[in-house]
RODO-2510 file (C-alpha; in nm, 4 decimals, decimal comma):
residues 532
     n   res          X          Y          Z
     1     x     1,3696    -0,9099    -3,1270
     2     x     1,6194    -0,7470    -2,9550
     3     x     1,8909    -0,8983    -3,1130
     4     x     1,7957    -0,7854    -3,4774
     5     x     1,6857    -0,4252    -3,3613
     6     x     2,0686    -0,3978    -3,2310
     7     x     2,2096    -0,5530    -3,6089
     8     x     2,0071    -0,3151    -3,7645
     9     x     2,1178    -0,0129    -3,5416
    10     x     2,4943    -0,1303    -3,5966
    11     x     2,4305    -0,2194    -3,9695
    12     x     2,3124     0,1466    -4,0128
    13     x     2,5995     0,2947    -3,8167
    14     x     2,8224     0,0786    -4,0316
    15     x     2,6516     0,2355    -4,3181
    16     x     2,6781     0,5920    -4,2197
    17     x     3,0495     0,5281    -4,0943
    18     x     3,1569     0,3701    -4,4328
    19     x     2,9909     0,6674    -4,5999
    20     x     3,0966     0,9387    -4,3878
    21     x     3,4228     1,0291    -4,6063
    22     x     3,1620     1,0083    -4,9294
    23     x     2,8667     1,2839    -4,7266
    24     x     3,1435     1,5165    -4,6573
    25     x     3,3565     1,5211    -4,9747
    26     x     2,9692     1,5596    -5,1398
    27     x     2,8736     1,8548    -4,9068
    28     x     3,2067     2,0559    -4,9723
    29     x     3,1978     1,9901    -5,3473
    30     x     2,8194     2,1198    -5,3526
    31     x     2,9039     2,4142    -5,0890
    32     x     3,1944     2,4800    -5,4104
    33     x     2,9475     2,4119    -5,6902
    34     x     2,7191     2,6657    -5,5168
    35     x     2,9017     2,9241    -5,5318
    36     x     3,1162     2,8750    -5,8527
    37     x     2,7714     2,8995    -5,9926
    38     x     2,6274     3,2407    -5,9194
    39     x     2,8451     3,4505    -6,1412
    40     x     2,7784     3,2502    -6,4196
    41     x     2,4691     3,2527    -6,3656
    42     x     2,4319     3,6367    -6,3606
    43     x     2,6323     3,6074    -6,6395
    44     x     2,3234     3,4101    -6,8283
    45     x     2,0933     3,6057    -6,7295
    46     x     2,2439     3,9360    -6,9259
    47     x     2,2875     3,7082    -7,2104
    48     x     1,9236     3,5984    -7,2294
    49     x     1,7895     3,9185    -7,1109
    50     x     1,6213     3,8249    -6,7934
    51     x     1,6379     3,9100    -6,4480
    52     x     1,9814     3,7913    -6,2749
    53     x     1,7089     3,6255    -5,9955
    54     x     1,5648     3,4741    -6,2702
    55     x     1,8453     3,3239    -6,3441
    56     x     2,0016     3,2376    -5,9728
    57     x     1,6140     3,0811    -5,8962
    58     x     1,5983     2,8566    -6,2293
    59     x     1,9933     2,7006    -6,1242
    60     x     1,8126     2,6123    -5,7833
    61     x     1,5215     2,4590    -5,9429
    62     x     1,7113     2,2784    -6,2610
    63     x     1,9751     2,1406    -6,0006
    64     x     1,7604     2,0351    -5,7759
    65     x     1,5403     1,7952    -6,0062
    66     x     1,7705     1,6601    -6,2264
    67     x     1,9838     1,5717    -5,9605
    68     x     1,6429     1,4049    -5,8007
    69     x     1,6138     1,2052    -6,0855
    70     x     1,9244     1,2259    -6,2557
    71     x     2,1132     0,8941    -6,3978
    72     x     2,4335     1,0366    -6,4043
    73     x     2,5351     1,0948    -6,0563
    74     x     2,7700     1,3785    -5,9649
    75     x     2,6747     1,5966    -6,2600
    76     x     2,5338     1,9334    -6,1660
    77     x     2,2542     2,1155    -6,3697
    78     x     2,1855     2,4946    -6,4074
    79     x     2,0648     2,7576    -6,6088
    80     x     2,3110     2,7862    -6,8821
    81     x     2,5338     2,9559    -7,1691
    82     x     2,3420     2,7171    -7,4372
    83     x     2,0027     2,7415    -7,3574
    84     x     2,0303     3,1710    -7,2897
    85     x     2,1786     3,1994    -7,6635
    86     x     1,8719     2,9960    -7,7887
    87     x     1,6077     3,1664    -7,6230
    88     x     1,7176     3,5448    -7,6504
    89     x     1,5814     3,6283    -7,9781
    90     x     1,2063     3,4838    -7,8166
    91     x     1,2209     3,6609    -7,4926
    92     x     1,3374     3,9972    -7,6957
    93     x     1,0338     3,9552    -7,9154
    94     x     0,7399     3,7924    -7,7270
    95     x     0,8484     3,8155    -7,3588
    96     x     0,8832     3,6167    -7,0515
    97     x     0,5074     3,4431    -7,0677
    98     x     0,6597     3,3258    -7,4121
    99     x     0,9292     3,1748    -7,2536
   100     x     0,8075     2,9846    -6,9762
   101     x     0,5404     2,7913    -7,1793
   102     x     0,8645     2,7269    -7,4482
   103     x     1,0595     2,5672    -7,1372
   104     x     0,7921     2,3081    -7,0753
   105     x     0,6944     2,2373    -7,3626
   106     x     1,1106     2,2008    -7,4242
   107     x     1,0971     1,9438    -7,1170
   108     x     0,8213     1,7532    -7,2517
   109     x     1,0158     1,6672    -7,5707
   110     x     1,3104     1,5729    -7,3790
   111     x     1,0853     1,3636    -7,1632
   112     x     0,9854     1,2034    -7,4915
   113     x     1,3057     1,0956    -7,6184
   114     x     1,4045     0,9562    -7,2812
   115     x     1,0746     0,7673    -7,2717
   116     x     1,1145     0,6293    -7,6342
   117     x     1,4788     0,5517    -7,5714
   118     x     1,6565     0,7661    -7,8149
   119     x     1,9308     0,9180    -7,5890
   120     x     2,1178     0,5988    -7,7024
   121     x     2,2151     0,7389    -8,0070
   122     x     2,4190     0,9804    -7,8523
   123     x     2,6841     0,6317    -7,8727
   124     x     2,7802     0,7161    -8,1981
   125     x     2,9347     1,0338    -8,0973
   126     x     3,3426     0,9757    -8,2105
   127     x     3,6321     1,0972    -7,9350
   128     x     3,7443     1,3452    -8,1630
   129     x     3,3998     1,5138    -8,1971
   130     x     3,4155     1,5182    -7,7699
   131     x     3,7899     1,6296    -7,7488
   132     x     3,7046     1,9033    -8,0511
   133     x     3,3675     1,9745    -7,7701
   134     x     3,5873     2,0236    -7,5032
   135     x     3,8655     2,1759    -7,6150
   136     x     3,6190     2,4575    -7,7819
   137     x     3,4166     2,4688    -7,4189
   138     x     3,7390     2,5027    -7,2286
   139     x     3,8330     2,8403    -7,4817
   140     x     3,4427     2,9534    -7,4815
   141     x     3,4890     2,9414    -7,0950
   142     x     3,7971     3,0887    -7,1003
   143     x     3,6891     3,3947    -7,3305
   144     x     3,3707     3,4455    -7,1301
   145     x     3,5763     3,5702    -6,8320
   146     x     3,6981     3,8921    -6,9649
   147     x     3,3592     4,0151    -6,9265
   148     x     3,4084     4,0338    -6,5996
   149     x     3,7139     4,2288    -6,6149
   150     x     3,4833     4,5501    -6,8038
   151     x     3,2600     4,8453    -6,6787
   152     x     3,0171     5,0904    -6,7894
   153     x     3,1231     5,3690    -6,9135
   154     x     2,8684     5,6473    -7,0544
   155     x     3,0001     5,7834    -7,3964
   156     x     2,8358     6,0739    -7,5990
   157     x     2,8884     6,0277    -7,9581
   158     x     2,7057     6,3234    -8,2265
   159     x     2,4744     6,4535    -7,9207
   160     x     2,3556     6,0962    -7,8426
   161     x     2,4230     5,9360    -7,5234
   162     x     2,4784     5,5616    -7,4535
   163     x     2,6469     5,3234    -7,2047
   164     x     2,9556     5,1005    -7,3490
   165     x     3,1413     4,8348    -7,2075
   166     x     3,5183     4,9394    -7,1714
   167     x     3,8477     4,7710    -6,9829
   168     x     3,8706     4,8925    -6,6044
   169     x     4,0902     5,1403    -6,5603
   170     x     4,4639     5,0066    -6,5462
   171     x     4,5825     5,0051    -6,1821
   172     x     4,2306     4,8256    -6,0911
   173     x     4,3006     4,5764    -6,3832
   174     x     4,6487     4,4505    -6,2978
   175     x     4,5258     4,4252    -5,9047
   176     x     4,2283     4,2163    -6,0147
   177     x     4,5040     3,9880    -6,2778
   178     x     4,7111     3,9444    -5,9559
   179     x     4,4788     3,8376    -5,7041
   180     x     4,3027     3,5866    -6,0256
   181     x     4,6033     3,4285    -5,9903
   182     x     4,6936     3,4093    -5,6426
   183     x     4,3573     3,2349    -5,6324
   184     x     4,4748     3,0164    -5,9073
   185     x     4,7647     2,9600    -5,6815
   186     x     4,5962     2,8959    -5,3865
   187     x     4,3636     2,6036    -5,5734
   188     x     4,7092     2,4446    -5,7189
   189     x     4,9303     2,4463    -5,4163
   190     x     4,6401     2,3843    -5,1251
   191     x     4,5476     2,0080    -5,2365
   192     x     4,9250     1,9656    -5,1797
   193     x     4,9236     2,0564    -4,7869
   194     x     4,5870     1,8915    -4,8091
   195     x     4,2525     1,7720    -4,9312
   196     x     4,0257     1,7427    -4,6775
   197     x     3,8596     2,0787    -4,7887
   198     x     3,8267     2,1916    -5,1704
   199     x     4,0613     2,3617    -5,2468
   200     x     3,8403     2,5994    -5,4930
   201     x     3,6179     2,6692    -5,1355
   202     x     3,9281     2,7559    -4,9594
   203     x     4,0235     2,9881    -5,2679
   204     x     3,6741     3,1455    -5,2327
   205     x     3,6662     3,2109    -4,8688
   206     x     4,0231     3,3640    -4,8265
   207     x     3,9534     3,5728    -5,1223
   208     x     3,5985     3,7273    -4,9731
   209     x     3,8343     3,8045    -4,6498
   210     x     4,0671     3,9664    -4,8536
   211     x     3,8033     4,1486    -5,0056
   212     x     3,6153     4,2526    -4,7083
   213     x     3,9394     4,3785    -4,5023
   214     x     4,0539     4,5843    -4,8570
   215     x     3,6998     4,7339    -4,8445
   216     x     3,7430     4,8627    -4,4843
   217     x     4,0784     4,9358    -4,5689
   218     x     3,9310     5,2151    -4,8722
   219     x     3,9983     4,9861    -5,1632
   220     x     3,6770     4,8086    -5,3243
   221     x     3,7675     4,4942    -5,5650
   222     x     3,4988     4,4841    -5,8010
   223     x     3,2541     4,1615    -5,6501
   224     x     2,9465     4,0011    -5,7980
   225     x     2,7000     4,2838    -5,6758
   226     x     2,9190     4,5113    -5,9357
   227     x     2,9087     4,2606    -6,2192
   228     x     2,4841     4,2266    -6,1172
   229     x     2,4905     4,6165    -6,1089
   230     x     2,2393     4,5621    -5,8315
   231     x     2,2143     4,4355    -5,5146
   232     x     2,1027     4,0102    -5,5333
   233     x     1,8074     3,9360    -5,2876
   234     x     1,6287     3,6409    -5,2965
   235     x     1,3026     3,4966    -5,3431
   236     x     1,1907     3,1464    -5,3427
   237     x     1,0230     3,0496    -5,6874
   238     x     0,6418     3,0328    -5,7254
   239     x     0,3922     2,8156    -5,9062
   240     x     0,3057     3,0639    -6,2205
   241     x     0,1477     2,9172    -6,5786
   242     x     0,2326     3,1086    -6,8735
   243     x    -0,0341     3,3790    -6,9543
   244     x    -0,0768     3,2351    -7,3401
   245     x    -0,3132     3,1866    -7,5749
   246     x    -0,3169     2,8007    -7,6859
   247     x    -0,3536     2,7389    -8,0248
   248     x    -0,1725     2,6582    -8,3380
   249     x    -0,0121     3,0535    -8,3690
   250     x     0,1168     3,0043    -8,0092
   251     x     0,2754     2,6946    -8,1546
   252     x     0,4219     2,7862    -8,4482
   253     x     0,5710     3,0463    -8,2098
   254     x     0,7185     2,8405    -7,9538
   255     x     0,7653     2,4858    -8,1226
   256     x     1,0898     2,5785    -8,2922
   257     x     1,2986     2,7567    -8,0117
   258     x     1,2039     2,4438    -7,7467
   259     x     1,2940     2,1527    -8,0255
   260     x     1,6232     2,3379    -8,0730
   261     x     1,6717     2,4025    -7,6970
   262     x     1,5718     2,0452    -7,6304
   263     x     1,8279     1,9176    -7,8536
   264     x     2,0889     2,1498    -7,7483
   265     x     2,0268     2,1122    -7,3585
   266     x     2,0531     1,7137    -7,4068
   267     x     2,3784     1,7446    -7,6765
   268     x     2,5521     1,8947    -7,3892
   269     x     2,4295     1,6844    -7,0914
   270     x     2,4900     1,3441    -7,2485
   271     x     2,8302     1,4926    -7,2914
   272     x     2,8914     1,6248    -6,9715
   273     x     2,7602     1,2786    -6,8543
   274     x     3,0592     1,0830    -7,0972
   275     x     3,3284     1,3576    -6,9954
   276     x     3,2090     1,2827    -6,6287
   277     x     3,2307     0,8775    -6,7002
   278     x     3,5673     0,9187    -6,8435
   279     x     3,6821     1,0884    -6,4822
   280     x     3,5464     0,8839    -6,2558
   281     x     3,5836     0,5394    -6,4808
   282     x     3,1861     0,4782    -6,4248
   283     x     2,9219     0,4586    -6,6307
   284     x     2,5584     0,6745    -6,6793
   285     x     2,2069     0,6250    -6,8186
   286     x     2,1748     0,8152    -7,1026
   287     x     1,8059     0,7995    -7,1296
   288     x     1,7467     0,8411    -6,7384
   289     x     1,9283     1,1650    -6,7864
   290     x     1,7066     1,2513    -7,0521
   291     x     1,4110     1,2062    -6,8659
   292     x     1,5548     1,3884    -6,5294
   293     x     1,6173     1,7084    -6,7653
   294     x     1,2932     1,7296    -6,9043
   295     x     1,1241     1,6515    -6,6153
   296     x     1,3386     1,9774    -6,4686
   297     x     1,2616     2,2119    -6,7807
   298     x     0,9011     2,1040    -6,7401
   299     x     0,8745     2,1654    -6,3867
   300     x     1,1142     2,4591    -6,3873
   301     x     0,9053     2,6215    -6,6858
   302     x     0,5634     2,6384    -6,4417
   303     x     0,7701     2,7760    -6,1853
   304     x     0,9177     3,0915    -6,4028
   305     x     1,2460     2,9616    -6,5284
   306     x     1,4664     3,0097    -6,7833
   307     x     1,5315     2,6277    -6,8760
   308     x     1,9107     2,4877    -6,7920
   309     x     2,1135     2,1895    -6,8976
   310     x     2,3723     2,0455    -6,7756
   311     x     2,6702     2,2473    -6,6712
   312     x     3,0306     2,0489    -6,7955
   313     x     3,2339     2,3295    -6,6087
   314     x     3,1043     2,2920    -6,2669
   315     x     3,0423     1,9683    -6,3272
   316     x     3,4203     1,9144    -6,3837
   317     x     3,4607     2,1446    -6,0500
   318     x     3,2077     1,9245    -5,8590
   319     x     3,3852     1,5652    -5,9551
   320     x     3,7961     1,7676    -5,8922
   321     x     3,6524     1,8545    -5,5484
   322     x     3,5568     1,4889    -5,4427
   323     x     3,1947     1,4671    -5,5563
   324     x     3,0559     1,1518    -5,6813
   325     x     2,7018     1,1333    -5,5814
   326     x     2,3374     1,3029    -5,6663
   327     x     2,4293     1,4633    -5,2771
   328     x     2,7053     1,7174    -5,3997
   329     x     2,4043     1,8305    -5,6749
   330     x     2,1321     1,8232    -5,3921
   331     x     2,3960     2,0336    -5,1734
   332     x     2,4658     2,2398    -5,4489
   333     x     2,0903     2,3912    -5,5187
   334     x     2,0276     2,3548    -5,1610
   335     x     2,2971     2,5685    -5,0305
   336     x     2,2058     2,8107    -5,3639
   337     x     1,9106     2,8607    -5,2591
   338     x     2,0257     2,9000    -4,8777
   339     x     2,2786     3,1666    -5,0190
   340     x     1,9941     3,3739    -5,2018
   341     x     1,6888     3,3638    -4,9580
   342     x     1,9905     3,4438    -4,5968
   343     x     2,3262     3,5139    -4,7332
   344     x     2,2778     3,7106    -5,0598
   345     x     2,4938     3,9978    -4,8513
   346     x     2,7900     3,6998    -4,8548
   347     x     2,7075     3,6251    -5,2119
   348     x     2,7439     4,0314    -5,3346
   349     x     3,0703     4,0410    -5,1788
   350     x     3,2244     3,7177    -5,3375
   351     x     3,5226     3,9440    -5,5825
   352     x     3,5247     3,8640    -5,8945
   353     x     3,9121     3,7873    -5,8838
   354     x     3,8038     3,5161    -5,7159
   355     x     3,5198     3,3130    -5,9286
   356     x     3,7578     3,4100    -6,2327
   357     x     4,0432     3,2168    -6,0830
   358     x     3,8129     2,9089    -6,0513
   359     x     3,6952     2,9316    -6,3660
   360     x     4,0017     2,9343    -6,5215
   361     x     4,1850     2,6459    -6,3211
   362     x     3,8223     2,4695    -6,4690
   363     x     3,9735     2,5950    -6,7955
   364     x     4,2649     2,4365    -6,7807
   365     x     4,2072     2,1274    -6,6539
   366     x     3,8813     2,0999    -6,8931
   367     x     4,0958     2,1794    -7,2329
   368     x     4,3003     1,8040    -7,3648
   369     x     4,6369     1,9306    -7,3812
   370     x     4,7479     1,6097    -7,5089
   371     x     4,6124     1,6689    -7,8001
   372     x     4,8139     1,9458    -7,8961
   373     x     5,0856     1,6350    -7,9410
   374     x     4,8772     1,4136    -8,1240
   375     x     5,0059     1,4990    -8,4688
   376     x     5,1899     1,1985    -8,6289
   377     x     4,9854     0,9862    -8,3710
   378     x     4,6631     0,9925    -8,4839
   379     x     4,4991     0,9698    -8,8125
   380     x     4,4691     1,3240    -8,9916
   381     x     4,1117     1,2922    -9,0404
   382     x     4,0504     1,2802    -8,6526
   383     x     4,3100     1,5979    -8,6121
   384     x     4,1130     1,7688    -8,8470
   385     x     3,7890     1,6954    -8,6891
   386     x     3,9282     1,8150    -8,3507
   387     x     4,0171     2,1293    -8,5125
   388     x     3,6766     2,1892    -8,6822
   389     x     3,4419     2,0847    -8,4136
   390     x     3,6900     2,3255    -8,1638
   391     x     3,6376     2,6107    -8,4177
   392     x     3,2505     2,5713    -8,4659
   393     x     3,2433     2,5446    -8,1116
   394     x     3,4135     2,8592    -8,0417
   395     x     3,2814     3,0837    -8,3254
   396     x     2,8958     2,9014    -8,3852
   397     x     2,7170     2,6837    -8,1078
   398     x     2,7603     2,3345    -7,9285
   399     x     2,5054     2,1760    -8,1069
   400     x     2,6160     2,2695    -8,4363
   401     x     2,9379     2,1758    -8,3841
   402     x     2,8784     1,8022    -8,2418
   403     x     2,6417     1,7413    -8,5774
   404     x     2,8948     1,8839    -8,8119
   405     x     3,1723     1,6668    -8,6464
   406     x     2,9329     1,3800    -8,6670
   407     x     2,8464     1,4177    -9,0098
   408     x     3,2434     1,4993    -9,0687
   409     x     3,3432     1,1979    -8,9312
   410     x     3,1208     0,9869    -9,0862
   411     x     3,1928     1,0971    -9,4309
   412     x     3,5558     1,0182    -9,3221
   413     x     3,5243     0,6979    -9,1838
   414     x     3,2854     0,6311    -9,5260
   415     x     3,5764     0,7971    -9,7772
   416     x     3,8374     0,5202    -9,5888
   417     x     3,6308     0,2055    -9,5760
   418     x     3,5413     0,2481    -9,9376
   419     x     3,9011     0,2252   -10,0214
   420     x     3,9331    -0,0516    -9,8773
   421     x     3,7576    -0,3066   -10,1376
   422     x     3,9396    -0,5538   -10,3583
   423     x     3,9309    -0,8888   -10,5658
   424     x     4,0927    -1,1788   -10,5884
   425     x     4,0358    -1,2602   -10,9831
   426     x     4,0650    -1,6554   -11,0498
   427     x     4,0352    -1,7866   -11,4112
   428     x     3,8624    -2,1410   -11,4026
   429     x     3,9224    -2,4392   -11,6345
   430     x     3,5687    -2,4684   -11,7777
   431     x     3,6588    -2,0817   -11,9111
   432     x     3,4473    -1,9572   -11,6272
   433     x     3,6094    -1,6695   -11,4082
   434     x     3,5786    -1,5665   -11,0455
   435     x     3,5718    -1,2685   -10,9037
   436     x     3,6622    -1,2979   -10,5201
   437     x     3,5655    -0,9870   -10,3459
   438     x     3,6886    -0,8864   -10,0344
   439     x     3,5668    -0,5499    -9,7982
   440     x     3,2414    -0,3633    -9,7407
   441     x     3,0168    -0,2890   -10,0094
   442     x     2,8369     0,0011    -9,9238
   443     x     2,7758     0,3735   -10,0850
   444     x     3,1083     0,4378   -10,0536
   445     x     3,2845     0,2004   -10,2131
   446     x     3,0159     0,1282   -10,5001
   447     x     3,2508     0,2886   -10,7129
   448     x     3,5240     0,1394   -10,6304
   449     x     3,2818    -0,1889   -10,6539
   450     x     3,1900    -0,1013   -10,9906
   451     x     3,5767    -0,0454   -11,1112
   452     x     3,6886    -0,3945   -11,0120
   453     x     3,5216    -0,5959   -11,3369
   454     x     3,6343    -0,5939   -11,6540
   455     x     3,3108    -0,6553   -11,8485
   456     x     3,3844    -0,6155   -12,1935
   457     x     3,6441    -0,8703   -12,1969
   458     x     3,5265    -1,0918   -11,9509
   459     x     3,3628    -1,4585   -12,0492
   460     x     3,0159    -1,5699   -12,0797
   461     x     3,0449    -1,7443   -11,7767
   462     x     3,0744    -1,5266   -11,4518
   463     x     3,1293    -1,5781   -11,0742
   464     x     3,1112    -1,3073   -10,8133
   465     x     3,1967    -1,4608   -10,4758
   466     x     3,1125    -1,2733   -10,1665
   467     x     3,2559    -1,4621    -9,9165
   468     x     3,5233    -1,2697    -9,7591
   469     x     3,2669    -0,9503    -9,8681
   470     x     2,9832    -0,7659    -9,6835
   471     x     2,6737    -0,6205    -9,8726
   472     x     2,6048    -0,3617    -9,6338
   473     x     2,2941    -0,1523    -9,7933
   474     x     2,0599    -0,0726   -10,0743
   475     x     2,3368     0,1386   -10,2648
   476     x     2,5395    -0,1642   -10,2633
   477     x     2,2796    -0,3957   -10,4129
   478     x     2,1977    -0,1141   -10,6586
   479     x     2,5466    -0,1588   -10,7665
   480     x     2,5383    -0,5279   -10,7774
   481     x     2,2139    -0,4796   -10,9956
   482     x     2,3484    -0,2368   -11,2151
   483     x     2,6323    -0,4575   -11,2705
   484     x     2,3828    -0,8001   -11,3419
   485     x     2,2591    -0,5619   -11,5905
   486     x     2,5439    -0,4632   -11,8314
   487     x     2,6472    -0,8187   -11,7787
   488     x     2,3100    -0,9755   -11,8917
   489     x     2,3108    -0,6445   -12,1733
   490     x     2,6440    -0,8453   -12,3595
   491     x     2,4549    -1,1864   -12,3423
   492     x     2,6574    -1,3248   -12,0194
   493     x     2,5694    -1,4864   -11,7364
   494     x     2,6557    -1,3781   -11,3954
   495     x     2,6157    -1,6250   -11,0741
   496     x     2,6762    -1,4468   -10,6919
   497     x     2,8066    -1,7134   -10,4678
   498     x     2,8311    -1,7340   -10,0846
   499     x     2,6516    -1,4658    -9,9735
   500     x     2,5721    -1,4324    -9,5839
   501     x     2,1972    -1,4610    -9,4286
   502     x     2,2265    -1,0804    -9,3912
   503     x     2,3189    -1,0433    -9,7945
   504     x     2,0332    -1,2528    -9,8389
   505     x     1,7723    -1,1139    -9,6941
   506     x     1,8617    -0,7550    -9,8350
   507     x     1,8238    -0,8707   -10,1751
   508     x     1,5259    -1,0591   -10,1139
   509     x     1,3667    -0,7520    -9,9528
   510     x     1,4386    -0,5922   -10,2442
   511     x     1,4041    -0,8515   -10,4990
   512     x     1,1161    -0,6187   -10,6837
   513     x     1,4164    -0,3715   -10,7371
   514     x     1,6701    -0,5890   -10,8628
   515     x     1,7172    -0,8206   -11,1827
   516     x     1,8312    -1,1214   -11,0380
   517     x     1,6500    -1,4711   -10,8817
   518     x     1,7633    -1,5899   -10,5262
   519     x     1,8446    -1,8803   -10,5269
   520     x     1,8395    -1,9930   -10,1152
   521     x     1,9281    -2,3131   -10,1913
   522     x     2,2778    -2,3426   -10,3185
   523     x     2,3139    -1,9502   -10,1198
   524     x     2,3496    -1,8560   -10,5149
   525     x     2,1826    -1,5324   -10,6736
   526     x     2,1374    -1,5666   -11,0782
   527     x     2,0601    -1,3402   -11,3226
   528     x     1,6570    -1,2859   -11,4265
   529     x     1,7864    -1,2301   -11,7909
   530     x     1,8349    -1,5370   -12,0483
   531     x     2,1575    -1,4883   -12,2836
   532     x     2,0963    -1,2481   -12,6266
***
């Protein structure tokens, strides 16, 4: 008994030693994550027009969660850019009650399309719709941080006062440029000396120094208690159901802004979760993740959030500073909240200068440069959908952007494929003739389909062999009807040959539709008309 209480002690110790590189590379990364997320989400909060706590307490909560039951390990979930834009016209209008019972009832739809599998189809989602995504992201990101670099400035204008956001004055601006990228500096040059600590934390920490000494020295670089305009305390979130009225009114209300919000928050996690698959050469559960965001946006409604996603920047910060499993996310909303409820003093004096420098090193190591060289390398159609998805991205939203360069794609790969039909035309000795397709036959290349027979000319007795041919969908065996038709219209007799079991069954499912027998056989398909 002895014996195997001493394997098990030295199996565990074993365990922990093996892991110990893995716990600390996942504690720094989350101590990083941490605090690469409170500007932005300040930053949120303005854009949704709730309280920057609000915002800080519902990063805590969604990270937390989903990274509880999250199937894409590593990835870190927030409040976030998406899900503010979506919900600012319904907090402006019906208020905050509004917006918590939206966020659940959001969660519960996303719990819904985990549960019934449909995360899946996020597979058909081409590379040049996620390179578009990311290059877009990386310039979104990118243009999001001159807000930080603008005050308030009170302008009167015909008798009327009001407040206007204006570029710092210029000395203060080029001292905030420099020190953004000495911190850049600092996160390029560090890993090179060495990488036991991230270098984005190091950045961080010798930039609050700096800060702190230039503040006792008489010079104040504008920090995150500026960009808050208040000082941050914290609070730990409390159980609170939304003060609604159920019914059908409250529905109508509410139904459209969480199916939206739903389908945006899970557009950009499942692609955070293949951008984070692609880095670290693993693989994630789509429809797990599904499930660990709604059950977040669920929870996190009935606890006065704001609803979240997941978060491709820091995620992309997280997995550069070494983290790889649901610990760097736990560490992450742990530490958060440890900032907000003791440290919120350390948090206000973070500078700006700082966080901006991270940001943008995210930026550039989030935007695919190598695509700027991919002309001449790639098809056109997939250059164009980069550009288009980037551009939507930019200018409209993500998830408007990923369904347009679906869609765009599609229609693409259709317009290609359908050129790609042709026959084989064989003129038999009993006067007969063959026509030997070969490609897809599908809407489209019906026309195309349509344009290889010569039915005025051709004999009474005709032969369509499919073959080296696919009949892909109902278009295609409208076409093939159509065709029966005007053959069977000039008194001739038409015969389809060698179709596959998949051919088959199509037409027999829609034999009702169509003017021809199946014939299962001889695999031949005759016409249902007798000669004129």
């Amino acid at each position: 008994m002895i014996q195997i209480f001493k394997k098990k002690e030295k199996s565990i110790i074993n365990l922990l030693s093996n892991n110990k590189d893995t716990i600390k590379n996942d504690t720094l990364a989350g101590l990083t994550v941490a605090l690469a997320l409170i500007p932005e989400s300040v930053a949120f909060a303005f854009v949704a027009g709730v309280s920057p706590i609000l915002s800080l307490q519902t990063a805590v909560m969604m990270g937390l969660i989903a990274a509880i039951f999250t199937g894409r390990p590593g990835m870190i979930s927030s409040s976030t850019a998406a899900i503010s834009v979506v919900f600012a016209t319904l907090i402006a209008q019906h208020g905050l009650d509004y917006l918590f019972a939206t966020v659940v009832l959001m969660g519960i739809i996303q719990i819904l399309i985990g549960v019934f599998k449909l995360g899946r189809f996020a597979s058909i989602i081409p590379y040049s719709v996620m390179l578009g995504f990311l290059n877009g992201l990386s310039i979104v990101m990118f243009l999001a941080q001159f807000a930080q670099f603008k005050v308030d400035q009170t302008v009167i204008a015909n008798g009327v006062e009001s407040v206007q956001k204006v570029w710092m004055p210029y000395t203060d601006l080029v001292i905030m440029l420099g020190f953004v990228l000495f911190t850049m500096a600092i996160i390029h040059i560090f890993p090179k000396i060495s990488k036991a600590v991230p270098s984005s934390l190091v950045a961080i920490i010798l930039m609050t120094i700096i800060a702190v000494l230039l503040d006792k020295s008489g010079y104040h670089l504008r920090n995150v208690q500026d960009f808050a305009g208040m000082e941050l305390k914290g609070a730990l979130p409390k159980f609170y159901l939304p003060q609604v009225k159920i019914g059908i009114n409250m529905l109508k209300i509410i139904f459209p802004y969480a199916l939206v919000g739903a389908l945006v928050g899970l557009t950009e996690a499942v692609l955070t979760l293949r951008v984070i698959d692609e880095m670290t050469n693993t693989r994630g559960r789509t429809n797990k993740e599904c499930l660990a965001q709604g059950i977040a946006n669920t929870i996190n409604g009935l606890f006065g959030g704001m609803g979240g996603d997941a978060m491709i920047g820091q995620s992309i910060i997280n997995i550069k500073s070494g983290g790889r499993t649901r610990l760097s996310a736990l560490v992450a909303s742990v530490a958060l909240m440890f900032f907000l409820m003791f440290a919120s003093s350390l948090i206000n004096a973070i500078p700006l200068a700082g966080l901006v420098g991270v940001m943008f090193m995210v930026v550039v190591g989030t935007f695919k440069w190598e695509s700027l060289k991919y002309r001449n390398k790639i098809p056109i159609q997939d250059i164009l959908v980069i550009i288009v998805v980037t551009i939507i991205t930019v200018f409209v939203d993500l998830a408007t952007a990923v369904i347009v360069g679906v869609v765009l794609s599609t229609l693409m790969f259709a317009w290609e494929k359908g050129k790609r039909i042709y026959v084989n035309v064989e003129n038999n000795e009993d006067g007969s003739k063959t026509y030997k397709i070969n490609g897809s036959i599908f809407f489209g290349s019906i026309l195309n389909f349509k344009e290889l027979f010569d039915i005025e000319n051709d004999p009474k007795e005709v032969v369509i062999d499919f073959k080296y041919a696919k009949v892909v969908d109902h278009s295609a065996i409208e076409a093939i009807n159509s065709i029966t038709e005007r053959y069977c219209s000039l008194g001739k007799r038409l015969k389809l040959i060698r179709l596959s079991d998949d051919c088959l069954l199509l037409f027999k499912n829609a034999e009702t539709l169509t003017c021809v027998n199946i014939d299962e056989s001889n695999c031949e398909v005759t016409s249902k008309y007798s000669y004129v």
